[in-house]
N, C-alpha and C positions, 0 to 999 in steps of 0.2 A: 323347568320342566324336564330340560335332558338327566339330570340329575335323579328325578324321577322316574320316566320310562327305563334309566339304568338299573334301577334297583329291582323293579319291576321284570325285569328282564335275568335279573340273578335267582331271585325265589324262582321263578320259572323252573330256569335252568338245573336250577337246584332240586326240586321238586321232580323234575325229571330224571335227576340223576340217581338219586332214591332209587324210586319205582322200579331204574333199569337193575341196580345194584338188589333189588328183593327178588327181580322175575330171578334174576342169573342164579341167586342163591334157591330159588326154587326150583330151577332145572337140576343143577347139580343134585340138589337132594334127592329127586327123581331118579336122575342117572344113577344114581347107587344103588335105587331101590332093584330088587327082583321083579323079574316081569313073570310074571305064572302063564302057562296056555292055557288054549284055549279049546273045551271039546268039539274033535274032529277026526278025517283018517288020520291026520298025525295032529302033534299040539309041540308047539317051541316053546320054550320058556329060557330066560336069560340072568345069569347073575353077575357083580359086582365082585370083582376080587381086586383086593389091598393087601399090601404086606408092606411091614416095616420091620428094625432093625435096632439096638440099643447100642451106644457106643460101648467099642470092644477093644482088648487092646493085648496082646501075648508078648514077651521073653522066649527066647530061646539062644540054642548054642552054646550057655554057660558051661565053663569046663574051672574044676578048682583051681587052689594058685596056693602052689608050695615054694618058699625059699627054704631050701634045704642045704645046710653046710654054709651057709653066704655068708663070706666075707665081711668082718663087720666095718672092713675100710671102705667099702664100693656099697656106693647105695641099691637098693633092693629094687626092681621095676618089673611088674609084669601085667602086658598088653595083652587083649583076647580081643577077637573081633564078634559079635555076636546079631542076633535077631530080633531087632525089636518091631513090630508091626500094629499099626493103630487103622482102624476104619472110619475113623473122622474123615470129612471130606478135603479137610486140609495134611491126613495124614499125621498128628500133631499128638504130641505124649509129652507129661514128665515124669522124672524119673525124680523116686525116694527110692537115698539107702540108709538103712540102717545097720548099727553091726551088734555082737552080740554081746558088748561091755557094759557098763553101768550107764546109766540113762541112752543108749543105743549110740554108747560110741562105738567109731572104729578102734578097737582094740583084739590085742590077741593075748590070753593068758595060760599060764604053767602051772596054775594053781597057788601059787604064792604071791607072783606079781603079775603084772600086764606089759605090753609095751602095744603103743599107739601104727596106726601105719593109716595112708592117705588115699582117698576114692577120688580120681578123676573118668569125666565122662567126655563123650566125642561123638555128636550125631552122625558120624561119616566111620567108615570102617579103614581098619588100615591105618590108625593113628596111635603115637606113642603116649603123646601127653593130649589133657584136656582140662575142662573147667572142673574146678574143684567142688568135687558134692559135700555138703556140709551134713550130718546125722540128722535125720528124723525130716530134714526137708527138701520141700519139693524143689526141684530143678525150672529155670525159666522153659517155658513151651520149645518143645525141639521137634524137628520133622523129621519123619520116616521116609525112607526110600523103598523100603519094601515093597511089593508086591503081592504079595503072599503068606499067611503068618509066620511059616518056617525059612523064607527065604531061599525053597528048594529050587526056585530059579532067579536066575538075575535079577537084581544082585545076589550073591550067598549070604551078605551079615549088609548089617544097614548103621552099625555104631562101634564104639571105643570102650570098652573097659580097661581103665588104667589103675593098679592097685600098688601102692610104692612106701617105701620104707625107708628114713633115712639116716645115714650113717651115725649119728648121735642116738637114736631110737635103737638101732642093733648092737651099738655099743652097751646098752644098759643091759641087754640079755645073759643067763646064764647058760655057758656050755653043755651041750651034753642035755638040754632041756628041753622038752617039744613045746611049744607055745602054737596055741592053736584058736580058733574063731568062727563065726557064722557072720558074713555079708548077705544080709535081704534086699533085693531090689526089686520094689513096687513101680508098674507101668501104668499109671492111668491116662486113657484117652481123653484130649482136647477137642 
């Protein structure tokens, strides 16, 4: 019998906890509604406002990146520190680059040939090297530090842009030739 009155005692409990779980949903729905006045010297009336938000994510601070005259003995490196800002509530982005060679590699071309050069990234500013971004794909989840999407206050950049060339890749170049390219870097929010 105790086995009994147990079970007895679950539908119950159950049964009740329904009913509290419908009213609640039925208050709430009220709450939202508008309340209209009512004719008088004066009449209140009251509404419901909601607002929400889509995840958003901005770049900034990018500045170009010229090796000009470089030594083709001394490998090529240059570091920018930049703004990347996501409003996920973890803050969280990745990063795709692509460049503007054949199937979106990193390349840079003179019109005859190409020569290859390498994207690394760095969640934190102020770094020389970082993880190597591969063409066309996304980056593991990285966190913003930002604050702001321009990073016009502290911090000023919240990441690493490393772009480098190495000295077998500058060895294949012709003198005297501009070899040039387009890096994309797509930021989508996490």
């Amino acid at each position: 019998m105790t086995l009994g009155g147990g079970t007895v005692r679950a539908v119950i409990s159950r049964s009740m906890m329904i009913g509290l779980l419908l009213a609640c949903e039925i208050s709430a729905s009220e709450a939202m509604a508008a309340n209209q006045g009512t004719l008088g010297a004066t009449s209140t009336g009251d509404i419901a406002i909601s607002a929400s938000i889509p995840s958003r994510a901005r770049i900034t601070g990018l500045s170009d990146v010229s090796f000009v005259n470089q030594d083709p003995s001394t490998a090529a490196s240059a570091a920018q520190d930049i703004c990347v800002w996501s409003n996920t509530a973890t803050k969280a982005y990745t990063i795709t680059a692509t460049g503007s060679g054949s199937g979106s590699a990193f390349t840079l071309s003179n019109g005859a040939g190409t020569v290859p050069y390498a994207v690394e990234w760095a969640a934190t500013s102020g770094q020389t090297s970082g993880s190597a971004l591969i063409a066309g794909t996304a980056s593991s989840p990285q966190a913003s530090g930002a604050v702001n999407q321009t990073c016009s206050s502290a911090p000023n950049a919240s990441a690493s842009l490393i772009v480098k060339m190495t000295t077998t890749d500058l060895g294949t170049m012709i003198a005297g030739s501009n070899y040039t390219g387009t890096l994309t870097l797509l930021v989508t929010p996490q």
